[in-house]
Every structure is written in structure tokens, then in C-alpha cells.
HTML snippet that shows the backbone in 3Dmol.js (N, CA, C, O; Angstrom):
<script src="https://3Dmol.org/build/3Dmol-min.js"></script>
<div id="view" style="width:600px;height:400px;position:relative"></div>
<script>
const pdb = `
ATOM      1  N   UNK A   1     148.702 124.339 114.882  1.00  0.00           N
ATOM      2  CA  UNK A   1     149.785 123.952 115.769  1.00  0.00           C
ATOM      3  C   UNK A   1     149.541 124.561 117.146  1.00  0.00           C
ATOM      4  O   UNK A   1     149.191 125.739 117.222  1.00  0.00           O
ATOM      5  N   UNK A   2     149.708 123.830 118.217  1.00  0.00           N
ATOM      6  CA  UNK A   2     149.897 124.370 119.407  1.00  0.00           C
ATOM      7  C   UNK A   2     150.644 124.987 119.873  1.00  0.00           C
ATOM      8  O   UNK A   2     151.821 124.637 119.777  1.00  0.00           O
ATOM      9  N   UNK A   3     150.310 126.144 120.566  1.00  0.00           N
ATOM     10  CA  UNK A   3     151.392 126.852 121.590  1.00  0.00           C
ATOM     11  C   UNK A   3     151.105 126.075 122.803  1.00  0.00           C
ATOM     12  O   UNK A   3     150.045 125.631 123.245  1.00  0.00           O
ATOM     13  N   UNK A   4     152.597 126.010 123.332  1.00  0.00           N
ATOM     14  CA  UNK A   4     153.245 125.337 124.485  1.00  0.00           C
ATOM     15  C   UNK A   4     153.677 126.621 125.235  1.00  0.00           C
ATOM     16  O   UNK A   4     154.330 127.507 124.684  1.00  0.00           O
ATOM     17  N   UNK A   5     153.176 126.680 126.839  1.00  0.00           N
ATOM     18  CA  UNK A   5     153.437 127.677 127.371  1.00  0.00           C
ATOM     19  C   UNK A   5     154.089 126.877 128.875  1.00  0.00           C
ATOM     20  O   UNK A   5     153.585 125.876 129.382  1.00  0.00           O
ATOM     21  N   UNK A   6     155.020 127.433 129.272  1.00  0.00           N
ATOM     22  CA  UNK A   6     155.918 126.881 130.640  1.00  0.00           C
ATOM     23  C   UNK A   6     155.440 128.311 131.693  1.00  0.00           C
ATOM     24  O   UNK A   6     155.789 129.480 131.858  1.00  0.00           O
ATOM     25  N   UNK A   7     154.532 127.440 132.178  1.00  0.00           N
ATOM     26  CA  UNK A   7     154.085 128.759 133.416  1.00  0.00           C
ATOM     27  C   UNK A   7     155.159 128.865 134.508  1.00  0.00           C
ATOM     28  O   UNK A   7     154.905 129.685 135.390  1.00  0.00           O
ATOM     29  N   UNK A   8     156.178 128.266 134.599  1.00  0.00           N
ATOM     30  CA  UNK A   8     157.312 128.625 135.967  1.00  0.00           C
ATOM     31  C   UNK A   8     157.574 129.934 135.357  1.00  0.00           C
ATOM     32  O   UNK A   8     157.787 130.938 136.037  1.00  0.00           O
ATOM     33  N   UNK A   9     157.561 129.926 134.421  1.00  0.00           N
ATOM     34  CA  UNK A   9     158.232 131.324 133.485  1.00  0.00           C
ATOM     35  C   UNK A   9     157.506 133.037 134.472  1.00  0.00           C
ATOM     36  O   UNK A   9     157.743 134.041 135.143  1.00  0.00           O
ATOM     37  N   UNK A  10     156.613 132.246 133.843  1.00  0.00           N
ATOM     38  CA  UNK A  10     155.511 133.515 134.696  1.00  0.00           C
ATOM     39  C   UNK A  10     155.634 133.599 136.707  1.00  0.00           C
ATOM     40  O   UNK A  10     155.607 134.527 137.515  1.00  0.00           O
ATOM     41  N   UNK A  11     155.749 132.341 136.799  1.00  0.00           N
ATOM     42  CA  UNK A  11     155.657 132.211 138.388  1.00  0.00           C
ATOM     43  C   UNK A  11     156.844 132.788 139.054  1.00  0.00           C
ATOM     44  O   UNK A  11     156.871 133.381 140.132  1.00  0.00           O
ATOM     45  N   UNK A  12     157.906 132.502 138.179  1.00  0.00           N
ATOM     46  CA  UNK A  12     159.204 132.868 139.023  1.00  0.00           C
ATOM     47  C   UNK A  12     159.459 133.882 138.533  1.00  0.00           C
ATOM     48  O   UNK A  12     160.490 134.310 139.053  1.00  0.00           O
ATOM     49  N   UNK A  13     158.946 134.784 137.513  1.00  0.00           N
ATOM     50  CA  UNK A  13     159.197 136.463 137.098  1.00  0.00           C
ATOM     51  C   UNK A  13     158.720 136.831 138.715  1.00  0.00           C
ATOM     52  O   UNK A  13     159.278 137.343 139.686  1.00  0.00           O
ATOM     53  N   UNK A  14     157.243 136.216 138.400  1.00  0.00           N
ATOM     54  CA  UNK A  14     156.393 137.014 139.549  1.00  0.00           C
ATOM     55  C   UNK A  14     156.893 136.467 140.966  1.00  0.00           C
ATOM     56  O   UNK A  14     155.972 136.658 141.760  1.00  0.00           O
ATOM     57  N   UNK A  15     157.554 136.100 141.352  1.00  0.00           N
ATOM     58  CA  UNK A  15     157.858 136.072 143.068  1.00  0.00           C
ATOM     59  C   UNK A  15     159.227 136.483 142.849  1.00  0.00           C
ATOM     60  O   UNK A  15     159.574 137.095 143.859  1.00  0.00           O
ATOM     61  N   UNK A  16     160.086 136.440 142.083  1.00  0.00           N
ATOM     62  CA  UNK A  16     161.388 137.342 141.483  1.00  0.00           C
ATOM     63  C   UNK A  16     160.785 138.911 142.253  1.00  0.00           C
ATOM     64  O   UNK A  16     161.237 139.533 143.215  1.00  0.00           O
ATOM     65  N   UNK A  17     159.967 139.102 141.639  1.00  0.00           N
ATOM     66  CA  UNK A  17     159.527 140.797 142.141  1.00  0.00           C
ATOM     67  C   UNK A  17     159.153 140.452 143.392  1.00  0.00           C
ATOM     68  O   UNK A  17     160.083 140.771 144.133  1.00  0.00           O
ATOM     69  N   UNK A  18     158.128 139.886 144.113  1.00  0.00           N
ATOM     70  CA  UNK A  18     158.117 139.784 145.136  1.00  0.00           C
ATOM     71  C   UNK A  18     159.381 139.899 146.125  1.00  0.00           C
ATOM     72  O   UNK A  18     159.342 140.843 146.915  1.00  0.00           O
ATOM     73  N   UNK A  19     160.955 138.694 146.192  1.00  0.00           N
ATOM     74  CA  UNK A  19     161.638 138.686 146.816  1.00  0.00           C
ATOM     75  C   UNK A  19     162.666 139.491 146.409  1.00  0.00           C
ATOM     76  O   UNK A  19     163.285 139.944 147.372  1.00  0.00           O
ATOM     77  N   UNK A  20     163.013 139.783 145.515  1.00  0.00           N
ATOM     78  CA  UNK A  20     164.209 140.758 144.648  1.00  0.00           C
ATOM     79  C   UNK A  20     165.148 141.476 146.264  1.00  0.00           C
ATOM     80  O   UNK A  20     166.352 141.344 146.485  1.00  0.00           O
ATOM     81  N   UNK A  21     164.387 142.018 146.933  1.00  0.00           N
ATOM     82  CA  UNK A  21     165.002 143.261 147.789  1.00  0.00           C
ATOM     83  C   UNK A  21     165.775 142.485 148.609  1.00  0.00           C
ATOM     84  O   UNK A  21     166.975 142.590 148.864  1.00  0.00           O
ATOM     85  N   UNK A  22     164.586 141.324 149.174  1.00  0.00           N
ATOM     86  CA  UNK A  22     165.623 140.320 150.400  1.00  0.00           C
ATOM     87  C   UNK A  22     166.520 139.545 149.842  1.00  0.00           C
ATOM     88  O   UNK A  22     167.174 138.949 150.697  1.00  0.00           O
ATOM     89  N   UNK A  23     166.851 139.281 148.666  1.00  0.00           N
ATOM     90  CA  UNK A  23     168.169 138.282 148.077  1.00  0.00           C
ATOM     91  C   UNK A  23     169.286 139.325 148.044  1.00  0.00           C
ATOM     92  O   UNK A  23     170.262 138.760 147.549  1.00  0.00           O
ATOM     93  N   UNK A  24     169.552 140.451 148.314  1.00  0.00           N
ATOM     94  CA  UNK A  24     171.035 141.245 148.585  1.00  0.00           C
ATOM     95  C   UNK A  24     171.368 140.805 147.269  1.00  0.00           C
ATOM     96  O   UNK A  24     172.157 139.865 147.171  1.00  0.00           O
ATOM     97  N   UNK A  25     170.986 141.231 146.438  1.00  0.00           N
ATOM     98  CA  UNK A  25     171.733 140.486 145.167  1.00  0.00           C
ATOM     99  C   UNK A  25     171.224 141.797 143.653  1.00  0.00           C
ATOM    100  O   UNK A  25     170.108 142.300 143.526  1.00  0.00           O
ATOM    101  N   UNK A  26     172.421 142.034 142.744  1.00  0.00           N
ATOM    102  CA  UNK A  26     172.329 143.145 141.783  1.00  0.00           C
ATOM    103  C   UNK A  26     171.015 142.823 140.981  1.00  0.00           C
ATOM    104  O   UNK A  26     170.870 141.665 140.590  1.00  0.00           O
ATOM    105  N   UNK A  27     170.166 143.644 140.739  1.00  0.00           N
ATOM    106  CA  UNK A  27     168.865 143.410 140.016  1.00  0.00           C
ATOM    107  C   UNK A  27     168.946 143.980 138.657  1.00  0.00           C
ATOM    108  O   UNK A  27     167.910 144.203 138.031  1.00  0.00           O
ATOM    109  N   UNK A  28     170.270 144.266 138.093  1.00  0.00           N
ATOM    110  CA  UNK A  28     170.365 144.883 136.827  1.00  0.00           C
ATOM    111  C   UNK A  28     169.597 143.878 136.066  1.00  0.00           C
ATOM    112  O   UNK A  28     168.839 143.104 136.650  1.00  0.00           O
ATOM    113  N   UNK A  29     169.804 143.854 134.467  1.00  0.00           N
ATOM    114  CA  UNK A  29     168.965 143.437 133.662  1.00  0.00           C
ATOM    115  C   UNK A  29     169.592 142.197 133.753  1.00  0.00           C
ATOM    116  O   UNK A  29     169.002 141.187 134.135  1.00  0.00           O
ATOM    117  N   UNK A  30     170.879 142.232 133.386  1.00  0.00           N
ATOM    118  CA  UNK A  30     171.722 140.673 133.049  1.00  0.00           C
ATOM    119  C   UNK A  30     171.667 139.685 134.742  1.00  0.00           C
ATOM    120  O   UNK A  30     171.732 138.457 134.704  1.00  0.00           O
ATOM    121  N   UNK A  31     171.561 140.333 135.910  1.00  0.00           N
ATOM    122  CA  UNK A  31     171.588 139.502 136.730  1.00  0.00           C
ATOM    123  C   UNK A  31     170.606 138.789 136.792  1.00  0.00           C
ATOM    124  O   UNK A  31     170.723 137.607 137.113  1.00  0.00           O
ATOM    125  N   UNK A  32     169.073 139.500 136.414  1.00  0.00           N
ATOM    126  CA  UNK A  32     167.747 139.361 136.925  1.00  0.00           C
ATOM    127  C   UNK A  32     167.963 137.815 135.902  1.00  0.00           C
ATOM    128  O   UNK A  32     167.867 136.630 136.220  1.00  0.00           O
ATOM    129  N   UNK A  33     168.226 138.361 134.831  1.00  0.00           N
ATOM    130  CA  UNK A  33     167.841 137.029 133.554  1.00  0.00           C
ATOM    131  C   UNK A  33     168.979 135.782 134.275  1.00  0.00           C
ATOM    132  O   UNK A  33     168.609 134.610 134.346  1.00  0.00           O
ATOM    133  N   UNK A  34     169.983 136.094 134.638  1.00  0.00           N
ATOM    134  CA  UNK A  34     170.580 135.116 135.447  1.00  0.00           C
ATOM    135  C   UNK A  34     170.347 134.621 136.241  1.00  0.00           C
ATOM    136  O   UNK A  34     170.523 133.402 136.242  1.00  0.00           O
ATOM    137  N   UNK A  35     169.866 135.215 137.265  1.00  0.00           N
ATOM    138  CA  UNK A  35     169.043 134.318 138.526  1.00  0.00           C
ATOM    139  C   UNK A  35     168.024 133.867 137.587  1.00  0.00           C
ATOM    140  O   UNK A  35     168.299 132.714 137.254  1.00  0.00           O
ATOM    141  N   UNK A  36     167.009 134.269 137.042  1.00  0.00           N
ATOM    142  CA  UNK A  36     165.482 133.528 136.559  1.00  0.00           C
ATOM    143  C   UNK A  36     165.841 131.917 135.961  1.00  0.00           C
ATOM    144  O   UNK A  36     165.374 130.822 136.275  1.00  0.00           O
ATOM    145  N   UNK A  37     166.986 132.360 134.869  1.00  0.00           N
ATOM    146  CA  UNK A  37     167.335 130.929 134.033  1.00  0.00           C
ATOM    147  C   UNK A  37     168.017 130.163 134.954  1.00  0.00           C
ATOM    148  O   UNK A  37     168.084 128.990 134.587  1.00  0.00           O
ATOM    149  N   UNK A  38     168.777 130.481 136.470  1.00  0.00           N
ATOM    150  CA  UNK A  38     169.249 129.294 136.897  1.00  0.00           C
ATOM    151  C   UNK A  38     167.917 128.648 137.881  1.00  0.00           C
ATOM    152  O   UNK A  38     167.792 127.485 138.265  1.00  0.00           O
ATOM    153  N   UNK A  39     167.176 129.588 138.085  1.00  0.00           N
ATOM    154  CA  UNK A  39     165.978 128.785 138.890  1.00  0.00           C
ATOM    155  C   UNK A  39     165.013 128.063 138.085  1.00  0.00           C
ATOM    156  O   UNK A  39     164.237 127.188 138.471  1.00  0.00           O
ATOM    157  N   UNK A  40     165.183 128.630 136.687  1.00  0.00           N
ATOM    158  CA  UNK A  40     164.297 128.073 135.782  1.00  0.00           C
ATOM    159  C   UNK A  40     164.870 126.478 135.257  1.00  0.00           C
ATOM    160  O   UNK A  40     164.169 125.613 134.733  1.00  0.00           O
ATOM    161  N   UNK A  41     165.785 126.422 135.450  1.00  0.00           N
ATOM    162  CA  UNK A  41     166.660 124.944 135.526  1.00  0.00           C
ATOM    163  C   UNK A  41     166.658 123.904 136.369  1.00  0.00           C
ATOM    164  O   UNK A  41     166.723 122.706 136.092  1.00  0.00           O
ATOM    165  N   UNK A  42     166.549 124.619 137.798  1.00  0.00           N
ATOM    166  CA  UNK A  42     166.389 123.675 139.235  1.00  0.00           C
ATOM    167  C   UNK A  42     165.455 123.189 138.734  1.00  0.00           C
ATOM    168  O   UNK A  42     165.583 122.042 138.308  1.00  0.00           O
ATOM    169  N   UNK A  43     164.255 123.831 138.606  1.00  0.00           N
ATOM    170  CA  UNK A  43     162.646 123.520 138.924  1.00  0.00           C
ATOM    171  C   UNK A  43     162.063 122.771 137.572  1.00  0.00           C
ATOM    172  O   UNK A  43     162.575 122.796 136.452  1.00  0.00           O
ATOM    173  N   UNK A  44     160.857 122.102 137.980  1.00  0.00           N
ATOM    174  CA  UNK A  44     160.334 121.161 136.638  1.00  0.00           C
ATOM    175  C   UNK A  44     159.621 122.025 135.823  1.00  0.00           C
ATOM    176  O   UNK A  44     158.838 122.854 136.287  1.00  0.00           O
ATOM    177  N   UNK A  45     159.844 121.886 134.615  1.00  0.00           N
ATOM    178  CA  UNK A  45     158.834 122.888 133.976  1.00  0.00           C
ATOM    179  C   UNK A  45     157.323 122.423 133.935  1.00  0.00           C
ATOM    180  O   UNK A  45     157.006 121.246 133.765  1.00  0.00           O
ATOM    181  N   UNK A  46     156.599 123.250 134.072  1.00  0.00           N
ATOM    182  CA  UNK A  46     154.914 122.598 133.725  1.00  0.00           C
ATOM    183  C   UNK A  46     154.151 123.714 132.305  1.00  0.00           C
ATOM    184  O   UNK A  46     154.135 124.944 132.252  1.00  0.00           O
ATOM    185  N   UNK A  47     153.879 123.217 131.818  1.00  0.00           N
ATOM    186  CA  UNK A  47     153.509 123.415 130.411  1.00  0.00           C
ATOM    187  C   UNK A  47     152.207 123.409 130.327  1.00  0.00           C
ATOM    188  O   UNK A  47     151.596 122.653 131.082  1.00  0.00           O
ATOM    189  N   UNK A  48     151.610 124.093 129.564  1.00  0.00           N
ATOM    190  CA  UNK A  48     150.228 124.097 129.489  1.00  0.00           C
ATOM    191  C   UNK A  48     149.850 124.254 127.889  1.00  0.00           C
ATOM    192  O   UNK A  48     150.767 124.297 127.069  1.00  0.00           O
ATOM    193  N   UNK A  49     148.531 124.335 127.488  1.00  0.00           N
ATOM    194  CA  UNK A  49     148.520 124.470 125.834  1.00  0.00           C
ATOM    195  C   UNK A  49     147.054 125.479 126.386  1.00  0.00           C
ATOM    196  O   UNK A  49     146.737 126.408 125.643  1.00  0.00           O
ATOM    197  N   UNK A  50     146.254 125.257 127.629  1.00  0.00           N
ATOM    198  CA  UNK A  50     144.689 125.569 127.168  1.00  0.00           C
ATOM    199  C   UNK A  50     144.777 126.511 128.318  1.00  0.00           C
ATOM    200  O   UNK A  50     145.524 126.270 129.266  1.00  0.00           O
ATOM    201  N   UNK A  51     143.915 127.746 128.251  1.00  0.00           N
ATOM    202  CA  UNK A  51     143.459 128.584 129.390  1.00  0.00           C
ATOM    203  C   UNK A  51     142.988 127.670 131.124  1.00  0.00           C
ATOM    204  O   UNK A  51     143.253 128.012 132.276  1.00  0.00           O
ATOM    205  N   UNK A  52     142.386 126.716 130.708  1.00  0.00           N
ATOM    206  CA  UNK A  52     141.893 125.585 131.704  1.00  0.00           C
ATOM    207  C   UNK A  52     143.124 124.896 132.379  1.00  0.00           C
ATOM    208  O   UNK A  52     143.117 124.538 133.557  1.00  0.00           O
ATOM    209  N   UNK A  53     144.310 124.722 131.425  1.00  0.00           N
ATOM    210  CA  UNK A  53     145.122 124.005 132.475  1.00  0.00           C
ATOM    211  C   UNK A  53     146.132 124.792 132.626  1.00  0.00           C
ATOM    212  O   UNK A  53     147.009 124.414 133.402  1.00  0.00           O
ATOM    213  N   UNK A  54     146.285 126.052 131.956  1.00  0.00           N
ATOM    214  CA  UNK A  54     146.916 126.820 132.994  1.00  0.00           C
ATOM    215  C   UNK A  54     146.248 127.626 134.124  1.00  0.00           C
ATOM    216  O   UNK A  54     146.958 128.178 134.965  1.00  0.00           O
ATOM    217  N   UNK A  55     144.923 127.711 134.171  1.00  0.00           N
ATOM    218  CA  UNK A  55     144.168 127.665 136.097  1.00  0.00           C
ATOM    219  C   UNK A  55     144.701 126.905 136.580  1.00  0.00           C
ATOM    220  O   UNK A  55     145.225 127.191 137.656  1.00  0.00           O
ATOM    221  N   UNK A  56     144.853 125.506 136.025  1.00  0.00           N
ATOM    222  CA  UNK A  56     144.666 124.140 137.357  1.00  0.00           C
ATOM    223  C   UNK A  56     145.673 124.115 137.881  1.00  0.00           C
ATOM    224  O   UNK A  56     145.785 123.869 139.083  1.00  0.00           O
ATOM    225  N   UNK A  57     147.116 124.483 136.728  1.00  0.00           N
ATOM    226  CA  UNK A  57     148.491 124.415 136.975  1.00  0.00           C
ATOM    227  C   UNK A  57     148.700 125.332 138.331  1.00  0.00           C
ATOM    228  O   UNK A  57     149.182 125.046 139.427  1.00  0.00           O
ATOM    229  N   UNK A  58     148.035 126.778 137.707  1.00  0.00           N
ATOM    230  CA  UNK A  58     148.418 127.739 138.994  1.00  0.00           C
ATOM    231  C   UNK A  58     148.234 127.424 139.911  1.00  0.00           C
ATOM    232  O   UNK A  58     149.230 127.347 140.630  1.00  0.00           O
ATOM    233  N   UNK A  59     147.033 127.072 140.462  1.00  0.00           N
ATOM    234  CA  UNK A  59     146.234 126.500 141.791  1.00  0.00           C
ATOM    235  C   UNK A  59     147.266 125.240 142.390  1.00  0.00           C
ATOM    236  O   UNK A  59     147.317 125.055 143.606  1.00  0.00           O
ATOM    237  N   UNK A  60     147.718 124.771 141.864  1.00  0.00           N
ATOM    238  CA  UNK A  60     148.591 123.709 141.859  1.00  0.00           C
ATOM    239  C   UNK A  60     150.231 124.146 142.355  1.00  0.00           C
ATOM    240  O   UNK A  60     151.154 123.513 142.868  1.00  0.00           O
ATOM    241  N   UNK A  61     150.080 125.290 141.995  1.00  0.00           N
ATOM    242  CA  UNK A  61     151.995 125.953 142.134  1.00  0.00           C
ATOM    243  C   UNK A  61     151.991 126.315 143.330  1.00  0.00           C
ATOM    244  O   UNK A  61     153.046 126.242 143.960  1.00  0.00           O
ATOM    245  N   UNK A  62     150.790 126.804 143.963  1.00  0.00           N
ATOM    246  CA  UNK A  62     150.472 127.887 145.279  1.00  0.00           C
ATOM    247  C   UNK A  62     150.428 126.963 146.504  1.00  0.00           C
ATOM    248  O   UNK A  62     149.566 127.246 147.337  1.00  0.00           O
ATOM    249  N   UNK A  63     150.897 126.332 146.652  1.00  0.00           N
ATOM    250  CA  UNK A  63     150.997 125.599 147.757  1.00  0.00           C
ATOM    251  C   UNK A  63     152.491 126.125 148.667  1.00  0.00           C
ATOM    252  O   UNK A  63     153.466 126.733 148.227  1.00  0.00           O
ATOM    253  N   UNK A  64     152.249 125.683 149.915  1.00  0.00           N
ATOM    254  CA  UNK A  64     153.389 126.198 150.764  1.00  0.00           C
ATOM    255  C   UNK A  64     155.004 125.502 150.097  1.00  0.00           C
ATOM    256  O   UNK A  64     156.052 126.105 149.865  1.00  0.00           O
ATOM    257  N   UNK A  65     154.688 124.111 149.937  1.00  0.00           N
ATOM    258  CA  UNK A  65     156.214 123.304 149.703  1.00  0.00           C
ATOM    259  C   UNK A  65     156.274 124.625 148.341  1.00  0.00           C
ATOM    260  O   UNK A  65     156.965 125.598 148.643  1.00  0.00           O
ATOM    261  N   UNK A  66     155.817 124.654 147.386  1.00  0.00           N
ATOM    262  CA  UNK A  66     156.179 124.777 145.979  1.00  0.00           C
ATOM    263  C   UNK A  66     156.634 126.680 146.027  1.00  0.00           C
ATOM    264  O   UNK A  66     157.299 127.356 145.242  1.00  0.00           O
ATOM    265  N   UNK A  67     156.199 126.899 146.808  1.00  0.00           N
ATOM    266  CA  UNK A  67     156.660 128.111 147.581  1.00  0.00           C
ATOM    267  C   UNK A  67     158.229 128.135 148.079  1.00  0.00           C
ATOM    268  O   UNK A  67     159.132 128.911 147.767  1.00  0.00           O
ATOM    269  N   UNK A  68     158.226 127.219 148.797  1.00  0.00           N
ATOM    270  CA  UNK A  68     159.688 127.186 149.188  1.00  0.00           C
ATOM    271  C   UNK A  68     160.399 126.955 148.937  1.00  0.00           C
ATOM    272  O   UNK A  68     161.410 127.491 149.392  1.00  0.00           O
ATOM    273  N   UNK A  69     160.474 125.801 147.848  1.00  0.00           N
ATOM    274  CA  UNK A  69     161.252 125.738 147.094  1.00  0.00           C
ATOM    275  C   UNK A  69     161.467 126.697 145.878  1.00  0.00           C
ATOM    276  O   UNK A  69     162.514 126.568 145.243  1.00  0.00           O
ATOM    277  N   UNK A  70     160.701 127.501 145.560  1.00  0.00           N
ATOM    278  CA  UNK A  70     161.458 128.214 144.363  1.00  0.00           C
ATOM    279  C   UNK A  70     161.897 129.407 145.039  1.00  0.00           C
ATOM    280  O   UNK A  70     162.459 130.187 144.271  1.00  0.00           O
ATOM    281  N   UNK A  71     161.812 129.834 146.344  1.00  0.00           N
ATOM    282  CA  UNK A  71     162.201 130.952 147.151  1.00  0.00           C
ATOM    283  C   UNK A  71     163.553 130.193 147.300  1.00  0.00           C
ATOM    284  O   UNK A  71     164.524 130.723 146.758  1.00  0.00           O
ATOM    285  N   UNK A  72     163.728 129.098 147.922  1.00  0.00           N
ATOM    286  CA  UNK A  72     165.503 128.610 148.113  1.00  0.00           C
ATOM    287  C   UNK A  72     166.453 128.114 146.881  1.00  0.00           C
ATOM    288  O   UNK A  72     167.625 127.755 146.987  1.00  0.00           O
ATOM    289  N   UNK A  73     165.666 128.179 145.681  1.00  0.00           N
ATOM    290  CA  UNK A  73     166.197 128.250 144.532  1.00  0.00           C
ATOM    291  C   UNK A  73     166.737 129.272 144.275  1.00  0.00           C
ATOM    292  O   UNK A  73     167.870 129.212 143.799  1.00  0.00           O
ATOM    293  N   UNK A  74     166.163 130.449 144.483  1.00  0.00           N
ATOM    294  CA  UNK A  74     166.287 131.880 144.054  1.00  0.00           C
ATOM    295  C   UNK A  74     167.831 132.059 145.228  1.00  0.00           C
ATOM    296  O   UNK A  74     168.998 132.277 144.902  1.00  0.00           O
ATOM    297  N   UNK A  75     167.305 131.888 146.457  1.00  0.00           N
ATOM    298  CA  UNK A  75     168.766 132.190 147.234  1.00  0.00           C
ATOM    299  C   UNK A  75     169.791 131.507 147.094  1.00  0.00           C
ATOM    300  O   UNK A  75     170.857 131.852 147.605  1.00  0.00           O
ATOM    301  N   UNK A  76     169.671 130.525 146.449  1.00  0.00           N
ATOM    302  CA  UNK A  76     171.053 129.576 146.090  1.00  0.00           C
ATOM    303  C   UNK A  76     171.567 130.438 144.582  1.00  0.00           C
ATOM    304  O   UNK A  76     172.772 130.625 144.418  1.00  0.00           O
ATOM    305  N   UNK A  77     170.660 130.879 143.631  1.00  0.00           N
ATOM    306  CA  UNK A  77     170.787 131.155 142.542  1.00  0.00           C
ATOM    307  C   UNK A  77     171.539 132.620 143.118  1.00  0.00           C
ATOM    308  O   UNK A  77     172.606 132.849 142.549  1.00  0.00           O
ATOM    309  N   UNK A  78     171.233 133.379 143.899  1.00  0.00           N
ATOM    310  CA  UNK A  78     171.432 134.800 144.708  1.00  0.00           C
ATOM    311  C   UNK A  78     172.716 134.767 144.641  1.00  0.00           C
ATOM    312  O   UNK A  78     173.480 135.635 144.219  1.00  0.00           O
ATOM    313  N   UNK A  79     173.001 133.469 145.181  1.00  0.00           N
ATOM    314  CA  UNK A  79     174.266 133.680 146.035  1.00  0.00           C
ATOM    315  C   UNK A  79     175.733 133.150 145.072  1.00  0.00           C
ATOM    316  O   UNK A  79     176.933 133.190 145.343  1.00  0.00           O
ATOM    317  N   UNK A  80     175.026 132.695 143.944  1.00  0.00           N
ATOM    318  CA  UNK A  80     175.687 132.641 142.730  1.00  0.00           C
ATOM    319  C   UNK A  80     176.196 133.628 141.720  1.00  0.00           C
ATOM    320  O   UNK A  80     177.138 133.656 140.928  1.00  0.00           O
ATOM    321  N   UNK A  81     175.452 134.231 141.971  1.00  0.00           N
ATOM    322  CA  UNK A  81     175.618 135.415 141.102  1.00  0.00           C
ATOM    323  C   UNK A  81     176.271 136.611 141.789  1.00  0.00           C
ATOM    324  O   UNK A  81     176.966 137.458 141.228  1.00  0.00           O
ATOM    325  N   UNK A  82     175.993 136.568 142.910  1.00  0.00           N
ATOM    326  CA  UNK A  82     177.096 137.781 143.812  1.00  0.00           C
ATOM    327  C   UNK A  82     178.707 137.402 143.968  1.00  0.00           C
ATOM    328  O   UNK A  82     179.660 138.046 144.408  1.00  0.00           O
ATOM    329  N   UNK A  83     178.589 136.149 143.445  1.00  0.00           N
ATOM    330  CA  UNK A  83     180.045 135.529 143.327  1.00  0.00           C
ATOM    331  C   UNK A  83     180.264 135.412 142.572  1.00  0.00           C
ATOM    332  O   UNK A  83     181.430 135.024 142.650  1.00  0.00           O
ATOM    333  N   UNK A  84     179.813 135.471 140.964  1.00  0.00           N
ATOM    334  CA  UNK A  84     180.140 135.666 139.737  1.00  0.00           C
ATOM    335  C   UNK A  84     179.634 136.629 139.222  1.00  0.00           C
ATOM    336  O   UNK A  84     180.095 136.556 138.084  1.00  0.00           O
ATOM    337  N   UNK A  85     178.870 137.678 139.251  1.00  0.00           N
ATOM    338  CA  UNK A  85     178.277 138.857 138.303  1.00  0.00           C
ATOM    339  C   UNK A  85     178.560 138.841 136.948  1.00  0.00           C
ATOM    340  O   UNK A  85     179.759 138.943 136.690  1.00  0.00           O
ATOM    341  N   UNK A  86     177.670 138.724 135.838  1.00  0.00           N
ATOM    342  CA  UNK A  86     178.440 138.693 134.073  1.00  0.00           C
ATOM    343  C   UNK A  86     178.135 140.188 134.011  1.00  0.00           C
ATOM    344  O   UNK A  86     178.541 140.806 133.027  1.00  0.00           O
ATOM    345  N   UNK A  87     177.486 140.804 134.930  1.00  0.00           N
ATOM    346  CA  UNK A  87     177.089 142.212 134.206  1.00  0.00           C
ATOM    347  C   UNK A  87     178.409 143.198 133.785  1.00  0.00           C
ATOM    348  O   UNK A  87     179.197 142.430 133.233  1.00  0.00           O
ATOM    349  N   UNK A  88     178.894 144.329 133.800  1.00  0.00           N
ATOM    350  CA  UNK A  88     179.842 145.183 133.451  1.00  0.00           C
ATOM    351  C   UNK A  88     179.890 146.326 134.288  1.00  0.00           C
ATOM    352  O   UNK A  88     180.725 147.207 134.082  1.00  0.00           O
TER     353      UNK A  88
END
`;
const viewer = $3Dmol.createViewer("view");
viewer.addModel(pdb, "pdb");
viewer.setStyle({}, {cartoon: {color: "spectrum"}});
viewer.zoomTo();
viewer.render();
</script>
């Protein structure tokens, strides 16, 4: 059986750390997973099964548009969560 892997998963952990400081927004545990899953919703998932097409995928994510959009995902998602917080 195949494993099915959704590389946004990985992409938007990793620019999550990148932008975290400039979104003014709580980085506890429950927010972080809150922002990730609402950006992980905007955006299309891309899936991979083989080492080969998750290269091609990456190479493919790194472009300027695909950049910006999951950076203005994240600040829409930001600005959601500073207006609702589930944390405690």
C-alpha cells in the first residue's frame, strides 16, 4: 500500500517558523495548530507517494506567487485567531 504524503504540511510548518514573529499573533501550541489547519484549508493540497515527486513538487512550491499566497493565508488566518484564541 502506498503512503500518501501532503507536502503543504511540511511547507507551511516551515515558513510558519519563518514568519511566526511578524504575524503579532499567540504561538502557543493550540494557536500554532490553528493557524496551520486554517491555512492548510485555503491552499490545495499536493500529495506525493515517491522521493522524485516530492523534489519536483518542492521546486514547484518555491516560486514568488506560491510564496505569497501562503504568507497572506497565514495573515488572514493571524488575524483570526487574535479574535478568537481557543487556547486557555
Amino acid at each position: 500500500m502506498a503512503l500518501y504524503r501532503n507536502l503543504m504540511e511540511d511547507i507551511v510548518e516551515q515558513k510558519y517558523d519563518e514568519v511566526k514573529d511578524a504575524l503579532d499573533c499567540c504561538t502557543c501550541e493550540q494557536c500554532k495548530s490553528d493557524l496551520i489547519a486554517y491555512v492548510l484549508n485555503q491552499l490545495p493540497p499536493k500529495y506525493v507517494i515517491t522521493q522524485e515527486g516530492s523534489l519536483y513538487t518542492k521546486l514547484s512550491l518555491v516560486t514568488k506567487q506560491y510564496q505569497v499566497d501562503v504568507i497572506s493565508a497565514m495573515a488572514q488566518a493571524a488575524e483570526i485567531i487574535r479574535q478568537h484564541p481557543r487556547h486557555e
